[in-house]
N, C-alpha and C positions, 0 to 999 in steps of 0.2 A: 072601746070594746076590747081591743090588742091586749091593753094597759089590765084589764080586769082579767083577761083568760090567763096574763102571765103571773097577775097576782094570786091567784085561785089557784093555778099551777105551782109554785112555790111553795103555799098554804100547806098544799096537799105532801107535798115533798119535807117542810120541816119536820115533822115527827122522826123521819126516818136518818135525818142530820145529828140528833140526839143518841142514835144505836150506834151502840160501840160493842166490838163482840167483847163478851166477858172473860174471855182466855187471853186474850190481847199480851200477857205476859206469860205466857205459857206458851213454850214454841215447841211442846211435844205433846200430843196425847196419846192414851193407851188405843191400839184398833184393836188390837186381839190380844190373845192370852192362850195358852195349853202346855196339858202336857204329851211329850212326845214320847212312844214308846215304840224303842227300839230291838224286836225281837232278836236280830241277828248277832248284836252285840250286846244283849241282855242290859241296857241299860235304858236309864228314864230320866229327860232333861225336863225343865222347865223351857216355852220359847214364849216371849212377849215381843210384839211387836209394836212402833208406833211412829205415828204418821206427824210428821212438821204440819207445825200450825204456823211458826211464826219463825223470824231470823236467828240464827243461832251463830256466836262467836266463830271464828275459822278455825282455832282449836279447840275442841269441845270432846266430855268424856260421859260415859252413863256408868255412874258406880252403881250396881244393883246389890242388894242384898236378899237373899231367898232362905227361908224359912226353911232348916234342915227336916224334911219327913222321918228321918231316921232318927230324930232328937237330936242333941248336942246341939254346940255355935251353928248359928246362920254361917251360909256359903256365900260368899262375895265375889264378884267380877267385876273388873274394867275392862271399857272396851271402848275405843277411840269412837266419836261419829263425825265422818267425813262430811264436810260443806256440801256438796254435790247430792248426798244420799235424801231423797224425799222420804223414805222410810229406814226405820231402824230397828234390826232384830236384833232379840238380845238372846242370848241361851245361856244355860245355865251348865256348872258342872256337873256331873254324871249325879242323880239320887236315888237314892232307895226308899224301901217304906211308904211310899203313894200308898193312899187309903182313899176307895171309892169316895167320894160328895165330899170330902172335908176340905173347907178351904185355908190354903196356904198361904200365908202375909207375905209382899213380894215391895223389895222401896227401893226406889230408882232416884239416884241424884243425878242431875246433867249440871256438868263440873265444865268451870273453862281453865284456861289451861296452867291458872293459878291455884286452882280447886277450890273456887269461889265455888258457891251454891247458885248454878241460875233458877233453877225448879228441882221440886220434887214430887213423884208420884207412889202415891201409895195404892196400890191393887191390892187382888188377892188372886189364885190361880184354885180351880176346883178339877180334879179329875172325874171324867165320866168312868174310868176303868181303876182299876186295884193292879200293883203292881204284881202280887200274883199270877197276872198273866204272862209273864216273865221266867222263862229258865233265869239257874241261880249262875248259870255258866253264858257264857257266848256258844252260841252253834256256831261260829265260825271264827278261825283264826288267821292270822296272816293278810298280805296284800292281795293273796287272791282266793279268801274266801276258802282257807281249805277247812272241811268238817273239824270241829274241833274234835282231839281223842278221850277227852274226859267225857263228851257227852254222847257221841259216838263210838260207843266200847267196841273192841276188834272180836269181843266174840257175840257180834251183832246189835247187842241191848242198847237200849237208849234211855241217857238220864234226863228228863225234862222236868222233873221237881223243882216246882218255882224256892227263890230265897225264904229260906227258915231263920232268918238272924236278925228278921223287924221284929218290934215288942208289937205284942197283943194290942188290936187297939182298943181307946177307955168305953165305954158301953156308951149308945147315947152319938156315937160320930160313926 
C-alpha cells in the first residue's frame, strides 16, 4: 500500500519535472515602462525599469537605445548593473516632442564586461500625456530652486508657453 501511495505520488509530481521556465535565459525582464515629466525642469525622460529573473555576470552593463521623439539618431545610455541590485532602472536623457499614445521603440542590450550580448529586450514606451504639458523653460534654476527670470519676468508676467520647436505630428498618431 506505502509502495503504491509513493508511486501515485511521484506519478502526480512528474509532469511538473518536465517545466522549465521559459525565460531561464533571460536574467532581466521588463516590469515597468514611462514617461516621466518633469515640470520644474521642463524636461521629459524615458524610465524603464526591470526586475532579475535570472543570474547575471559580476560586471554587467544595459546599453539602451531610445527612439528620439524629436526625430534624429536614437539616444543611447550605458549604465553599469550592480550584482546586488534585484531591480534595475534605467532613464533616459532629457527628450522632447512626446506625442500623446504613440509608441516609442526602446532596445536594451545587457553587456558583460567584454560587451558580449547576454540578452536583449525590445519594448516600446507610450505616453499617456503630450509633452506640451511642459513650459519651453525650467521654472526653476539653480541648487535651490530660484524662480527662473526668463519665465518669471520682473515686471510680474509669466511665460508658460509650452516648446514650439517639435515638428507637427503625422495625422493618424
Amino acid at each position: 500500500m506505502r509502495t503504491r501511495w509513493i508511486a501515485t505520488a511521484l506519478l502526480a509530481l512528474l509532469p511538473l519535472a518536465g517545466c522549465q521556465r521559459e525565460d531561464a535565459n533571460e536574467p532581466l525582464q521588463v516590469s515597468g515602462r514611462v514617461f516621466i515629466f518633469n515640470y520644474r525642469i521642463a524636461a521629459a525622460t524615458y524610465v524603464i525599469t526591470l526586475a532579475r529573473n535570472g543570474p547575471l555576470p559580476e560586471e554587467s552593463f544595459a546599453e539602451t537605445t531610445y527612439e528620439n521623439p524629436a526625430g534624429g539618431p536614437p539616444l543611447v545610455a550605458r549604465s553599469k548593473i550592480f550584482p546586488f541590485w534585484e531591480k534595475v532602472s534605467l532613464e533616459s536623457p532629457p527628450v522632447h516632442c512626446v506625442v500623446k499614445d504613440k509608441p516609442y521603440a526602446v532596445t536594451i542590450r545587457i553587456l558583460d564586461d567584454e560587451d558580449a550580448v547576454i540578452q536583449t529586450i525590445e519594448t516600446s514606451v507610450t505616453s499617456t500625456l503630450d509633452q506640451s504639458i511642459l513650459p519651453a523653460k525650467p521654472l526653476v534654476v539653480g541648487p535651490i530652486y530660484t524662480p527662473n527670470p526668463e519665465v518669471f519676468k520682473g515686471d510680474g508676467s509669466q511665460d508658460f508657453d509650452p516648446d514650439k520647436d517639435c515638428p507637427a505630428p503625422a495625422s493618424g498618431t
